[in-house]
HTML snippet that shows the backbone in 3Dmol.js (N, CA, C, O; Angstrom):
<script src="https://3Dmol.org/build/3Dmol-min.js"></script>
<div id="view" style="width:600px;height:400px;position:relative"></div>
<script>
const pdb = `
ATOM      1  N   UNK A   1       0.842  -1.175   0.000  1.00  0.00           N
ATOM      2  CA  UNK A   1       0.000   0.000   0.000  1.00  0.00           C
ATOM      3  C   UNK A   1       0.890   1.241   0.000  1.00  0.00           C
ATOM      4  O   UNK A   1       1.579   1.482   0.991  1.00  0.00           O
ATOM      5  N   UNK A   2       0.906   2.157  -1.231  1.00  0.00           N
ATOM      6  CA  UNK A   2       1.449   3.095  -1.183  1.00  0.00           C
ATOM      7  C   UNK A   2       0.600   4.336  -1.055  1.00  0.00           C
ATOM      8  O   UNK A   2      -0.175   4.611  -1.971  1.00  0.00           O
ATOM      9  N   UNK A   3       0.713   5.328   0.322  1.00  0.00           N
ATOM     10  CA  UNK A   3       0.668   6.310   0.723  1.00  0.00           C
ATOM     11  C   UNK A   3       0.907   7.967   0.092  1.00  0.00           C
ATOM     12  O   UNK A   3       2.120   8.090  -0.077  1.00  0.00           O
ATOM     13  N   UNK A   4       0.481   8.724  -0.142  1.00  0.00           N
ATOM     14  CA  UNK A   4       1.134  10.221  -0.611  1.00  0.00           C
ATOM     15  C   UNK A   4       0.889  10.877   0.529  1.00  0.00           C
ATOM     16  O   UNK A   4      -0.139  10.780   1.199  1.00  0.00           O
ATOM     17  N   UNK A   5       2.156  11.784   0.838  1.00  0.00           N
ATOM     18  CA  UNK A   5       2.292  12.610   1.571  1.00  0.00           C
ATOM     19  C   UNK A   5       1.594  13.623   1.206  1.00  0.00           C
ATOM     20  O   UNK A   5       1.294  13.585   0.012  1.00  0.00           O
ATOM     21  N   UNK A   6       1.109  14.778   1.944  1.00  0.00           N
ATOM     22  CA  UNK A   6       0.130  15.863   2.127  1.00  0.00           C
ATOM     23  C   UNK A   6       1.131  16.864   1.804  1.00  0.00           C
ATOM     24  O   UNK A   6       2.299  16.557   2.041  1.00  0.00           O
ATOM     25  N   UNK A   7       0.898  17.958   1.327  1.00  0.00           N
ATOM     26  CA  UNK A   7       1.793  18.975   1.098  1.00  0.00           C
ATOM     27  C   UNK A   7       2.697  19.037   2.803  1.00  0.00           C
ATOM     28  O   UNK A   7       3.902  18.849   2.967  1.00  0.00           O
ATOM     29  N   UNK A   8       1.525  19.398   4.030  1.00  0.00           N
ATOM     30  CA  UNK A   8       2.185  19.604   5.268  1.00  0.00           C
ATOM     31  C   UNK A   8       3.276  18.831   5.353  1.00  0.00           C
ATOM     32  O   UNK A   8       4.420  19.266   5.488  1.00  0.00           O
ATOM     33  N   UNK A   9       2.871  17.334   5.257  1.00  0.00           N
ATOM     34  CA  UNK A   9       3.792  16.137   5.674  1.00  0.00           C
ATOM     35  C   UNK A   9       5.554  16.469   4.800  1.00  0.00           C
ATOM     36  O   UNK A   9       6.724  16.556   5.172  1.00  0.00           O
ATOM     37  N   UNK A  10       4.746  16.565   3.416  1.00  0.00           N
ATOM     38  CA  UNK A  10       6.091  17.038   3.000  1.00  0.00           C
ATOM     39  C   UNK A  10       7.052  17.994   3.123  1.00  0.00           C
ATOM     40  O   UNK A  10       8.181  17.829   2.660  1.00  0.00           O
ATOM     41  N   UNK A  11       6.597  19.326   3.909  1.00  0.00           N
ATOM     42  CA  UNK A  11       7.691  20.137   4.421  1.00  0.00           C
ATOM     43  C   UNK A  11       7.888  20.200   5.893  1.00  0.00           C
ATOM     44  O   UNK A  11       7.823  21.131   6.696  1.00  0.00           O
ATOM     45  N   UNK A  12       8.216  18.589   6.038  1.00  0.00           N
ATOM     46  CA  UNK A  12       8.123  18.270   7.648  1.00  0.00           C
ATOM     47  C   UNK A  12       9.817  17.270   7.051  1.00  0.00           C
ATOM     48  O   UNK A  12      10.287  16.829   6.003  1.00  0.00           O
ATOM     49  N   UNK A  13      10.114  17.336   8.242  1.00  0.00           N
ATOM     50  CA  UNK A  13      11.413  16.507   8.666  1.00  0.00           C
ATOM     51  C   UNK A  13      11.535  15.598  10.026  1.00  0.00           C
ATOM     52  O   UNK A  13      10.563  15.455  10.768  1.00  0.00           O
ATOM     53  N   UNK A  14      12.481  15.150  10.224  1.00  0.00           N
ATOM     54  CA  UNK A  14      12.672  14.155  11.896  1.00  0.00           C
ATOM     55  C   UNK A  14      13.439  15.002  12.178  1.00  0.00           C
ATOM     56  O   UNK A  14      14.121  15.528  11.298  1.00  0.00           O
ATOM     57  N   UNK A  15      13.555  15.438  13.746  1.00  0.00           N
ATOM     58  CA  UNK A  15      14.174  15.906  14.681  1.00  0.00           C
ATOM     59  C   UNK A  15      15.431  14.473  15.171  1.00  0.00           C
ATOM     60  O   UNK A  15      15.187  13.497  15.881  1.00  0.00           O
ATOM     61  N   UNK A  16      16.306  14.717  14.714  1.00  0.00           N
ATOM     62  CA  UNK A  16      17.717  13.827  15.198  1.00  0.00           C
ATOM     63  C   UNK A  16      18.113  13.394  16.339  1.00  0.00           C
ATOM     64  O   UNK A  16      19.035  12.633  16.634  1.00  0.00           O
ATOM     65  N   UNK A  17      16.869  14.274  17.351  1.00  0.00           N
ATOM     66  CA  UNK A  17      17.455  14.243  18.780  1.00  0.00           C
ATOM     67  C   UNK A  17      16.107  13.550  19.205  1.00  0.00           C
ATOM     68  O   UNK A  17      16.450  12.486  19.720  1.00  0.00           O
ATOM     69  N   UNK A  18      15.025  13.631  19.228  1.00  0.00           N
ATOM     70  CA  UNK A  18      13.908  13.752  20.067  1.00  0.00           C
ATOM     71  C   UNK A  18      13.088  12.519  18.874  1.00  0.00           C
ATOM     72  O   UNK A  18      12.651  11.459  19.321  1.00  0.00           O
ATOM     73  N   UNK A  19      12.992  12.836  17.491  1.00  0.00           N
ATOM     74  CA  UNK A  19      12.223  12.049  16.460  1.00  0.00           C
ATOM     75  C   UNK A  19      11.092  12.465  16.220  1.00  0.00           C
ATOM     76  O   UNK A  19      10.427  11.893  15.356  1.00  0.00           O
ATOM     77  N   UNK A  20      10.502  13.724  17.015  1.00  0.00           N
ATOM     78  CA  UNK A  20       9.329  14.418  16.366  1.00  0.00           C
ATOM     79  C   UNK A  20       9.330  14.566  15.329  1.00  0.00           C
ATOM     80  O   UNK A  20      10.339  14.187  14.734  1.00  0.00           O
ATOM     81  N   UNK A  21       8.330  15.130  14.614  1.00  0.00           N
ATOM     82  CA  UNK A  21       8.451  15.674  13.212  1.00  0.00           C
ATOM     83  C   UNK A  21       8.566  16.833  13.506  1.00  0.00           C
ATOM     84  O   UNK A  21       8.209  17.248  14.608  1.00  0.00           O
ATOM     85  N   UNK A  22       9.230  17.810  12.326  1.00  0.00           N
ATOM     86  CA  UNK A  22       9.299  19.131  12.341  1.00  0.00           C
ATOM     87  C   UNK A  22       9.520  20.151  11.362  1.00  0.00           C
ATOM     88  O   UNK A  22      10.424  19.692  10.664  1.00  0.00           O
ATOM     89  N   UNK A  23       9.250  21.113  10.982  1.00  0.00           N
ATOM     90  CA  UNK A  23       9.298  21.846   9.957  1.00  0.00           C
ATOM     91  C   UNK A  23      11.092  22.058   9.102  1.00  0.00           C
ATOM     92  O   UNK A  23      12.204  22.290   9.576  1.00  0.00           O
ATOM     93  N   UNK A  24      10.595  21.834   7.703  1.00  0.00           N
ATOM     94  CA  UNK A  24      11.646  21.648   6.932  1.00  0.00           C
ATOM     95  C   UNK A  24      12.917  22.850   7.256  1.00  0.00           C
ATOM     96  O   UNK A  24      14.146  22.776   7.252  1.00  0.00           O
ATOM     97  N   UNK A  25      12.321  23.529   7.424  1.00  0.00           N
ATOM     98  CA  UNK A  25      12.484  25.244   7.415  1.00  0.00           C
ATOM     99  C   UNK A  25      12.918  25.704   8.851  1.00  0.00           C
ATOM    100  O   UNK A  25      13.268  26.868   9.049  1.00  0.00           O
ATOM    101  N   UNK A  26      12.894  24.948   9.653  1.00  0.00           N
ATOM    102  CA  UNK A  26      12.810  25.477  11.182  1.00  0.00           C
ATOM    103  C   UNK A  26      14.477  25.081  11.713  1.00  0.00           C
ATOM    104  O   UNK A  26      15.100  24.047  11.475  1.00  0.00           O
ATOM    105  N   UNK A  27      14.949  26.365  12.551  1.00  0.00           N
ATOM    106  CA  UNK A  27      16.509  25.956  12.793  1.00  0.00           C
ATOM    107  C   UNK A  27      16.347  25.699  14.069  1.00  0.00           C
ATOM    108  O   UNK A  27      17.419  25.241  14.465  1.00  0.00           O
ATOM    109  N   UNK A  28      15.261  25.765  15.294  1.00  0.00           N
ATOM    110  CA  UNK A  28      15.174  24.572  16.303  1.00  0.00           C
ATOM    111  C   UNK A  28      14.284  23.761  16.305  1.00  0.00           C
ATOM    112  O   UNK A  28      13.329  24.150  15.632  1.00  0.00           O
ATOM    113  N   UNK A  29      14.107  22.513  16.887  1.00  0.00           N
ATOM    114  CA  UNK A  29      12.936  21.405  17.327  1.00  0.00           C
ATOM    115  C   UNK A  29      12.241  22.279  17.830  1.00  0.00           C
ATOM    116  O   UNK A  29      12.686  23.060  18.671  1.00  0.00           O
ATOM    117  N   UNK A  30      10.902  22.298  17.356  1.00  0.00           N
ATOM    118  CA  UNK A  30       9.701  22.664  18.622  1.00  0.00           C
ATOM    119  C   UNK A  30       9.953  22.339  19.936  1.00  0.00           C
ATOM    120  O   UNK A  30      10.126  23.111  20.879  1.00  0.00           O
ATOM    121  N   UNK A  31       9.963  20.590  19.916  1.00  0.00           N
ATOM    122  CA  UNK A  31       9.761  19.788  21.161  1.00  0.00           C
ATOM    123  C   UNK A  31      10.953  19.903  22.034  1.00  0.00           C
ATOM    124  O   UNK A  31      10.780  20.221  23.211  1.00  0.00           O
ATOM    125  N   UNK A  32      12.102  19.685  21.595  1.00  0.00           N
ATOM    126  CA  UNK A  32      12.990  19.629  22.546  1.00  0.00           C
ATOM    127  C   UNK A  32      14.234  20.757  22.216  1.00  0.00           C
ATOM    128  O   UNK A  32      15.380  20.521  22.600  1.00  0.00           O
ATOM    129  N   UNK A  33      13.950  21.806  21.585  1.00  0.00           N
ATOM    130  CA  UNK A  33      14.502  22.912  21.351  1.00  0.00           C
ATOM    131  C   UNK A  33      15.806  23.070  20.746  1.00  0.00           C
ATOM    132  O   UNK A  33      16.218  24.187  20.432  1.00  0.00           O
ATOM    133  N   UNK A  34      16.591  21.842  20.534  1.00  0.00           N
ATOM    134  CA  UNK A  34      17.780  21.491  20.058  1.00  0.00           C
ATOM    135  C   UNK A  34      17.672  22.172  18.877  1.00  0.00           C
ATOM    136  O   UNK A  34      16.559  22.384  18.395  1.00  0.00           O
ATOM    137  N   UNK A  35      19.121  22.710  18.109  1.00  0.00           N
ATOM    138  CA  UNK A  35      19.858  23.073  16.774  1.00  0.00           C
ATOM    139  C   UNK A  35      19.568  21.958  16.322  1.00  0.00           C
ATOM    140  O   UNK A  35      19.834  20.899  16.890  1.00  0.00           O
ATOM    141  N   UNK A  36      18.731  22.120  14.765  1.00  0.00           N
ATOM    142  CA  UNK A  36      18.789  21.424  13.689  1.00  0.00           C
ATOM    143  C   UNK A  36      19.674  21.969  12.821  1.00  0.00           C
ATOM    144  O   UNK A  36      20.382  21.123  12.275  1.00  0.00           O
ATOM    145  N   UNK A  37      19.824  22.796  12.588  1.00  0.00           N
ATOM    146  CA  UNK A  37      20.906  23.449  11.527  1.00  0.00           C
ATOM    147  C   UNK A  37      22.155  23.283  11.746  1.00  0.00           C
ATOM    148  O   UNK A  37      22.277  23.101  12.957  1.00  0.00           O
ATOM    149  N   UNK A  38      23.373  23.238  11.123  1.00  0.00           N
ATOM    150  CA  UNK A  38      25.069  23.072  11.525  1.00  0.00           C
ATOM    151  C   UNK A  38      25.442  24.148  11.388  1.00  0.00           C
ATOM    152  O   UNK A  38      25.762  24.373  10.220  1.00  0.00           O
ATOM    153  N   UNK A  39      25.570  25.002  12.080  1.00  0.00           N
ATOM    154  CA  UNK A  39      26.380  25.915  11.930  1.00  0.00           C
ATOM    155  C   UNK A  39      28.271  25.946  11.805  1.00  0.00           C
ATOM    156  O   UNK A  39      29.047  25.397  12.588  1.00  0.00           O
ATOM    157  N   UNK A  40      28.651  26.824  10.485  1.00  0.00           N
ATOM    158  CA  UNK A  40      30.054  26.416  10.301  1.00  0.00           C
ATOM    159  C   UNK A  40      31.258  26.758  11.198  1.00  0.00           C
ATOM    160  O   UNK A  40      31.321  27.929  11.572  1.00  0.00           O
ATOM    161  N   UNK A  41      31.933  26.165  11.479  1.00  0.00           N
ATOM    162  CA  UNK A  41      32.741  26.655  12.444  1.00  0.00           C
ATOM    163  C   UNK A  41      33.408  27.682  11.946  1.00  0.00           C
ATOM    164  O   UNK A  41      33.468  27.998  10.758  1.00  0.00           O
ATOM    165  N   UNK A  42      34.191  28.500  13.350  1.00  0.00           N
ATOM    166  CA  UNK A  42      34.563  29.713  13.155  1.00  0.00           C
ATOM    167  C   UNK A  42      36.127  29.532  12.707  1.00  0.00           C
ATOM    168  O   UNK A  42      36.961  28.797  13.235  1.00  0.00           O
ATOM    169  N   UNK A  43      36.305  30.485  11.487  1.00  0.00           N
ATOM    170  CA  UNK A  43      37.638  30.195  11.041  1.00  0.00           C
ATOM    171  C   UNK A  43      38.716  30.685  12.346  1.00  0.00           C
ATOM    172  O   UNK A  43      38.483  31.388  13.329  1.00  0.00           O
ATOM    173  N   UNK A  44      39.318  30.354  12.132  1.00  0.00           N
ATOM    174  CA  UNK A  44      41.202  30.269  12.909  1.00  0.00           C
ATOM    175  C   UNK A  44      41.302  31.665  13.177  1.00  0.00           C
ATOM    176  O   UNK A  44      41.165  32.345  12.160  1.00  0.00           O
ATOM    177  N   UNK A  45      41.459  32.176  14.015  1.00  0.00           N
ATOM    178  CA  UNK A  45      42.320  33.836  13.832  1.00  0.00           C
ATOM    179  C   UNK A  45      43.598  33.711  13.664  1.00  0.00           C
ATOM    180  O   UNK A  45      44.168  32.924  14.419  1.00  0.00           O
ATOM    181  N   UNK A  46      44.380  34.417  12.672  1.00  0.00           N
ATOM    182  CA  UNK A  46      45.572  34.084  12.928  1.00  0.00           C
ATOM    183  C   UNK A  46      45.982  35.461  13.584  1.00  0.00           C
ATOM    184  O   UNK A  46      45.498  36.515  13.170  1.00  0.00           O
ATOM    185  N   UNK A  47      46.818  35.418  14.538  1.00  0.00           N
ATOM    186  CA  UNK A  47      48.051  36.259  14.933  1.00  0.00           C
ATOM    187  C   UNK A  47      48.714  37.083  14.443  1.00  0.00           C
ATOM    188  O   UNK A  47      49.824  36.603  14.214  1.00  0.00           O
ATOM    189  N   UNK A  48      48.608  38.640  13.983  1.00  0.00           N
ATOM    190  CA  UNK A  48      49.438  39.103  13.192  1.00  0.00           C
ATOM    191  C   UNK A  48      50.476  39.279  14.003  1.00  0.00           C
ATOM    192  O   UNK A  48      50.418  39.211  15.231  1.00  0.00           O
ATOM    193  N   UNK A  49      51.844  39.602  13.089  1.00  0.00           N
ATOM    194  CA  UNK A  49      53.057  40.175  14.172  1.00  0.00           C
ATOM    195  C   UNK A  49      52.642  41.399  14.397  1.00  0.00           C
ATOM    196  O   UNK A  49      52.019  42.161  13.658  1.00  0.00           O
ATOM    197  N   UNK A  50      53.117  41.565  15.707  1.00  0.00           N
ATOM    198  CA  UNK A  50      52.696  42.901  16.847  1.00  0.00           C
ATOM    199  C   UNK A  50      53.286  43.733  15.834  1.00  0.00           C
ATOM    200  O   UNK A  50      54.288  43.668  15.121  1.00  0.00           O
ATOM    201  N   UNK A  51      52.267  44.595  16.017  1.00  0.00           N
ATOM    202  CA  UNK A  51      52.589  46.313  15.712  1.00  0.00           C
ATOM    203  C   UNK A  51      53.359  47.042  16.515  1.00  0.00           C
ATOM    204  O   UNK A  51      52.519  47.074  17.414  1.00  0.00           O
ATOM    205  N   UNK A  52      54.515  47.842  17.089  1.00  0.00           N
ATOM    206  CA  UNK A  52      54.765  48.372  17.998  1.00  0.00           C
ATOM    207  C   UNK A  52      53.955  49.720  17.550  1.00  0.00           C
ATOM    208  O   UNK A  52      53.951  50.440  16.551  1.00  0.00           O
ATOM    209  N   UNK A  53      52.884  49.674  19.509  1.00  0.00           N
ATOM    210  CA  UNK A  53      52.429  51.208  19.716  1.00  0.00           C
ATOM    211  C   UNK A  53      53.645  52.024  19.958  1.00  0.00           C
ATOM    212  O   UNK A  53      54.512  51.685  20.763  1.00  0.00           O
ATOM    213  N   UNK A  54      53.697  53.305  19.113  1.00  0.00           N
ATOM    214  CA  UNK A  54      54.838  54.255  19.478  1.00  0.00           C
ATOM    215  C   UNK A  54      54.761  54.956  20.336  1.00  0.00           C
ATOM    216  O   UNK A  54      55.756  55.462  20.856  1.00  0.00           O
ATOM    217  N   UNK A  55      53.265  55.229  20.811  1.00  0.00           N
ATOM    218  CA  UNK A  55      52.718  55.897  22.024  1.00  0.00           C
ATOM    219  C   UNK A  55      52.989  55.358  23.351  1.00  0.00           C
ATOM    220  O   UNK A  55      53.026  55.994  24.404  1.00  0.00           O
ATOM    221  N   UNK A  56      53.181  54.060  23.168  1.00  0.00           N
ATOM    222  CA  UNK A  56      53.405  53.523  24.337  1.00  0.00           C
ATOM    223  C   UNK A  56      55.400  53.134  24.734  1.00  0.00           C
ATOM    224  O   UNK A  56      55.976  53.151  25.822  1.00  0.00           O
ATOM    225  N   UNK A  57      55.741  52.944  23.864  1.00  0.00           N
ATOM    226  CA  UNK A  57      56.976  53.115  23.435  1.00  0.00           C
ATOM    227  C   UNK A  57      57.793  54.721  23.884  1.00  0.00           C
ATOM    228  O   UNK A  57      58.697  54.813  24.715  1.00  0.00           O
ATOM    229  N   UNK A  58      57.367  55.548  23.321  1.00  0.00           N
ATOM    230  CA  UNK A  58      57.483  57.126  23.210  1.00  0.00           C
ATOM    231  C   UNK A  58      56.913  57.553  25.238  1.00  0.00           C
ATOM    232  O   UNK A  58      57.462  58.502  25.799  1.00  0.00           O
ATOM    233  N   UNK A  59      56.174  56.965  25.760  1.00  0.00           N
ATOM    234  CA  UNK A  59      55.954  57.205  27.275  1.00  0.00           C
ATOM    235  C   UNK A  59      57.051  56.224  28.220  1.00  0.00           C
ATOM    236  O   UNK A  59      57.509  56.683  29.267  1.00  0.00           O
ATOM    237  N   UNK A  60      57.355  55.068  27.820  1.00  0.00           N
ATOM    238  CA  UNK A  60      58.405  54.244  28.455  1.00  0.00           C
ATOM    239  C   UNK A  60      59.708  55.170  28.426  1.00  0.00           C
ATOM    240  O   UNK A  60      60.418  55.498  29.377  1.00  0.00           O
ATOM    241  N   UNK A  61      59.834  55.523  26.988  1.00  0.00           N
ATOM    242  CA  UNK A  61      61.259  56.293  27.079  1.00  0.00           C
ATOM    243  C   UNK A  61      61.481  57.424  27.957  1.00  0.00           C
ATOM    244  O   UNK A  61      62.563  57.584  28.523  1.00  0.00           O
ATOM    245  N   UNK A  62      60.494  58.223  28.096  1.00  0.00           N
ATOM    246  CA  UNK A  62      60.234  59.314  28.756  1.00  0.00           C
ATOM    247  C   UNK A  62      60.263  59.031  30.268  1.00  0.00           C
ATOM    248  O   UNK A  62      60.984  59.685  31.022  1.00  0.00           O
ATOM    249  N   UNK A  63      59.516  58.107  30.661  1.00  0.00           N
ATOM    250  CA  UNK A  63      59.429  57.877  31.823  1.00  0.00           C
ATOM    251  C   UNK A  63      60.735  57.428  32.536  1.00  0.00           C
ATOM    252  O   UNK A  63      60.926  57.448  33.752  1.00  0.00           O
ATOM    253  N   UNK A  64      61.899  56.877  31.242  1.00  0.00           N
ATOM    254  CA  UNK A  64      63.391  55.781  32.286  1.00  0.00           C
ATOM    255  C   UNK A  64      64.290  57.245  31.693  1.00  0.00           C
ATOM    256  O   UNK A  64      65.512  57.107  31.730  1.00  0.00           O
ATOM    257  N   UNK A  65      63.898  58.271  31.293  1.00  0.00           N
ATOM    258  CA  UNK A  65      64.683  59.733  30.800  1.00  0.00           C
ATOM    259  C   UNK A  65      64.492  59.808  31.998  1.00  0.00           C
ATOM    260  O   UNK A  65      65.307  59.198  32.690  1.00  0.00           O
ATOM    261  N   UNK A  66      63.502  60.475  32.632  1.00  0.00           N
ATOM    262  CA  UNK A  66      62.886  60.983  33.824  1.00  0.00           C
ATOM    263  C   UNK A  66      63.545  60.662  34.893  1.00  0.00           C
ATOM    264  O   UNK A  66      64.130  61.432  35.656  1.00  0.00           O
ATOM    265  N   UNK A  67      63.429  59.177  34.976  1.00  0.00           N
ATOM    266  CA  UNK A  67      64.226  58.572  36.081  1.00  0.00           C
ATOM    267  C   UNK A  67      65.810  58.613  36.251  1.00  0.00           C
ATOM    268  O   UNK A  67      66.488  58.710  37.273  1.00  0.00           O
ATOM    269  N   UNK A  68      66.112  58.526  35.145  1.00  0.00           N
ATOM    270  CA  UNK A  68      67.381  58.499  34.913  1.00  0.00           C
ATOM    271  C   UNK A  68      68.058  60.164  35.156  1.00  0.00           C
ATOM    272  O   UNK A  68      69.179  60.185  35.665  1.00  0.00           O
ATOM    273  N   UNK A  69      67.580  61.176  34.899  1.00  0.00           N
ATOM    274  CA  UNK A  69      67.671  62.667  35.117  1.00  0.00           C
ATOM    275  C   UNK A  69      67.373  62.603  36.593  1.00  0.00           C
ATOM    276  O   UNK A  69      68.437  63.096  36.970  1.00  0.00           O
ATOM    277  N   UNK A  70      66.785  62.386  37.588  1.00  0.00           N
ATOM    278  CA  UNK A  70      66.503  62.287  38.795  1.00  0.00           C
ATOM    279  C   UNK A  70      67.756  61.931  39.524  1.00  0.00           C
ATOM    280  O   UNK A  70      68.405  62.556  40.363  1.00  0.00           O
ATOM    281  N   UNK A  71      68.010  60.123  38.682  1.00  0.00           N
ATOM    282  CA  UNK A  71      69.281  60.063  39.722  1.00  0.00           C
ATOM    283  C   UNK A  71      70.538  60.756  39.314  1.00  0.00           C
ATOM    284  O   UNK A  71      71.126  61.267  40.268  1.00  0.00           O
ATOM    285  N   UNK A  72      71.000  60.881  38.368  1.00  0.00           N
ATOM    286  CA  UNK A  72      71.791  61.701  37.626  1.00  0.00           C
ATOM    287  C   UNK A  72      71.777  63.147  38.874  1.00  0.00           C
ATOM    288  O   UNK A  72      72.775  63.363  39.561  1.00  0.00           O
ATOM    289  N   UNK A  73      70.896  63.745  38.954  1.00  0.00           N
ATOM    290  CA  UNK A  73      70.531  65.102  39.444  1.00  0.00           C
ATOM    291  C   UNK A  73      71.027  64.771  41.209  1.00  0.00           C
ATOM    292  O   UNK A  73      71.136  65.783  41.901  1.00  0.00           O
ATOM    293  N   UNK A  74      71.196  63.969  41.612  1.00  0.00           N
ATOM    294  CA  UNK A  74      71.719  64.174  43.027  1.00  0.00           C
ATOM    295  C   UNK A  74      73.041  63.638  43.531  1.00  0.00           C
ATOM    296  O   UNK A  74      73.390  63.850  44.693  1.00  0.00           O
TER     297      UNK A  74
END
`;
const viewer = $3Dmol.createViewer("view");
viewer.addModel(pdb, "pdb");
viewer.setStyle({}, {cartoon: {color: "spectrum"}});
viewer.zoomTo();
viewer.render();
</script>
């Protein structure tokens, strides 16, 4: 006995987790709320080589000048 699916039936799917049926279209289960969809993983960041801040660079120097003029000065 062969059966035809109903338009509904046909934009229905199985839930992987639970086995409800569920909408073709739908990115959670109704029933048990789980991700049907795969989302792609997130690419790699890569590491660029450090930039030197000059600002921060340009205040270090200043600051071991400073110090250095201090002891110098007594």
């Amino acid at each position: 006995m062969i059966t035809s699916m109903s338009p509904e039936e046909s934009d229905m799917k199985i839930c992987r987790y639970c086995g409800k049926k569920t909408s073709v279209h739908a990115n959670f289960c109704y029933y048990c709320a789980r991700e049907l969809v795969a989302r792609p993983e997130r690419p790699m960041v890569e590491e660029k080589p450090g930039r030197v801040n000059w600002v921060a660079v340009g205040v270090v120097v200043l600051a071991l000048a400073g110090i250095a003029l201090v002891i110098l000065a007594r």
